[in-house]
C-alpha positions as a Python dict, from the first residue, in 0.01 Angstrom:
ca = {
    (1, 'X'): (0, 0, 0),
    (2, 'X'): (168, -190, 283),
    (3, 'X'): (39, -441, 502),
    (4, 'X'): (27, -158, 783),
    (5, 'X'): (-94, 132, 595),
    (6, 'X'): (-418, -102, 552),
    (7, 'X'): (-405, -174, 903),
    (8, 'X'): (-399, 144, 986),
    (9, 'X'): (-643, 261, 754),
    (10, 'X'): (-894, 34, 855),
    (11, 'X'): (-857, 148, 1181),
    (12, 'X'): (-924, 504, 1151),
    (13, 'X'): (-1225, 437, 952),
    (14, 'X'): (-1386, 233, 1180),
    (15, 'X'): (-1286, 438, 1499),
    (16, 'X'): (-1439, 741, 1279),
    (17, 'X'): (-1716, 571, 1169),
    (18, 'X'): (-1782, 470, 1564),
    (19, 'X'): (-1688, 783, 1710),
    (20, 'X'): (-1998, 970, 1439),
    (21, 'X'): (-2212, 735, 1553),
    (22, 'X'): (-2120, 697, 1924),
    (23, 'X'): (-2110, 1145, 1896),
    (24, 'X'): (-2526, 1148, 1735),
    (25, 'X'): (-2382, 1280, 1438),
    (26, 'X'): (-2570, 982, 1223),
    (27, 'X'): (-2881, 946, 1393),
    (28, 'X'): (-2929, 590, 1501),
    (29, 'X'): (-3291, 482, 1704),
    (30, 'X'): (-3291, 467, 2066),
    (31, 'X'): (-3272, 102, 2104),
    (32, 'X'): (-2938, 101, 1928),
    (33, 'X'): (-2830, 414, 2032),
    (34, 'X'): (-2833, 255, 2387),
    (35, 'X'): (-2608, 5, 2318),
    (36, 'X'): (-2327, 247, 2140),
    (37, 'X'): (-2106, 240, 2446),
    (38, 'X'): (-2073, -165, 2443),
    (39, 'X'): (-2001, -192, 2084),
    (40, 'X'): (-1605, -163, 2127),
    (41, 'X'): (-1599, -479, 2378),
    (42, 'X'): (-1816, -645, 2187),
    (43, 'X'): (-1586, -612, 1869),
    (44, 'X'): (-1288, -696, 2097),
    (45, 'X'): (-1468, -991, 2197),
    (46, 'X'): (-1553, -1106, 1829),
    (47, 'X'): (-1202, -1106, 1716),
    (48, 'X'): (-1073, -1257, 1987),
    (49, 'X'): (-1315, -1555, 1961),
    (50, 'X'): (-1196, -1573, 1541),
    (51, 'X'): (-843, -1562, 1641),
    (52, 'X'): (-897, -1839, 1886),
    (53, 'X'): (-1112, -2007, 1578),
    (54, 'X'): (-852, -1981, 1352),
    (55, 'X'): (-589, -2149, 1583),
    (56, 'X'): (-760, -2414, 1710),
    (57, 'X'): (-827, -2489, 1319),
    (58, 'X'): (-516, -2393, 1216),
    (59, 'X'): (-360, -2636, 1464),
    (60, 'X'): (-659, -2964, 1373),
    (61, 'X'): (-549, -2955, 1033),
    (62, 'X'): (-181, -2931, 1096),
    (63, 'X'): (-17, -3139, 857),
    (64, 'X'): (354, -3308, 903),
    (65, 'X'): (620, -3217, 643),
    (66, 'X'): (906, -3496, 642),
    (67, 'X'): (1090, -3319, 368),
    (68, 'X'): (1101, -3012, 592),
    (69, 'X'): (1242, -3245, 858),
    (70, 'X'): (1501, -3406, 674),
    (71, 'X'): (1577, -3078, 549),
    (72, 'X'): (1651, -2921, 940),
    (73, 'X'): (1817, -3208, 1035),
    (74, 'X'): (2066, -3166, 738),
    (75, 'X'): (2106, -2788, 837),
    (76, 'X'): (2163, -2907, 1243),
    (77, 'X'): (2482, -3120, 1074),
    (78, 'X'): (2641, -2856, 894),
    (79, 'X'): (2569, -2575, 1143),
    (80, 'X'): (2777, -2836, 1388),
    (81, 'X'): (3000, -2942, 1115),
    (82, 'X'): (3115, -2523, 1104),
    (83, 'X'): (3120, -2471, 1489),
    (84, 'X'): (3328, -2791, 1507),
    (85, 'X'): (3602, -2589, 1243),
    (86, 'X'): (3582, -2286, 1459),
    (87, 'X'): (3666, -2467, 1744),
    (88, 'X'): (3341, -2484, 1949),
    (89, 'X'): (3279, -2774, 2110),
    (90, 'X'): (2912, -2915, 2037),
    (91, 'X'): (2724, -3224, 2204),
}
């Protein structure tokens, strides 16, 4: 299974598992019932605060690579080492 079949999987389950339950067909009490109609923004909301979670951490624990450096900077050279054959005249 692909990385977008899950996706999309997911997806339909919990949008069917909402709509049955946003439709009466799985009785809920009153109280919750009530708030049925918020529960999409408030899902919205909660992965939008873990995405912004995970990139703030993601970007705290960022960690330099010199190798990886070196490594670009060797590719930069030849990339203007071939343009220079061709003809093309890089600064």
């Amino acid at each position: 299974m692909t990385r977008a079949t899950q996706t999309i999987s997911i997806f339909l389950l919990v949008s069917s598992l909402y709509l049955a339950l946003f439709l009466g067909l799985i009785p809920l009490p009153s109280a919750i019932n009530d708030l049925m109609p918020y529960l999409p923004f408030f899902g919205v909301f909660s992965f939008g605060l873990y995405l912004v979670g995970k990139l703030g951490y993601n970007v705290a624990t960022f960690h330099d690579v010199p190798e990886a450096h070196k490594e670009i900077l060797a590719e930069i050279e030849l990339a203007r080492a071939d343009l220079k054959k061709m003809g093309v005249d890089v600064d």
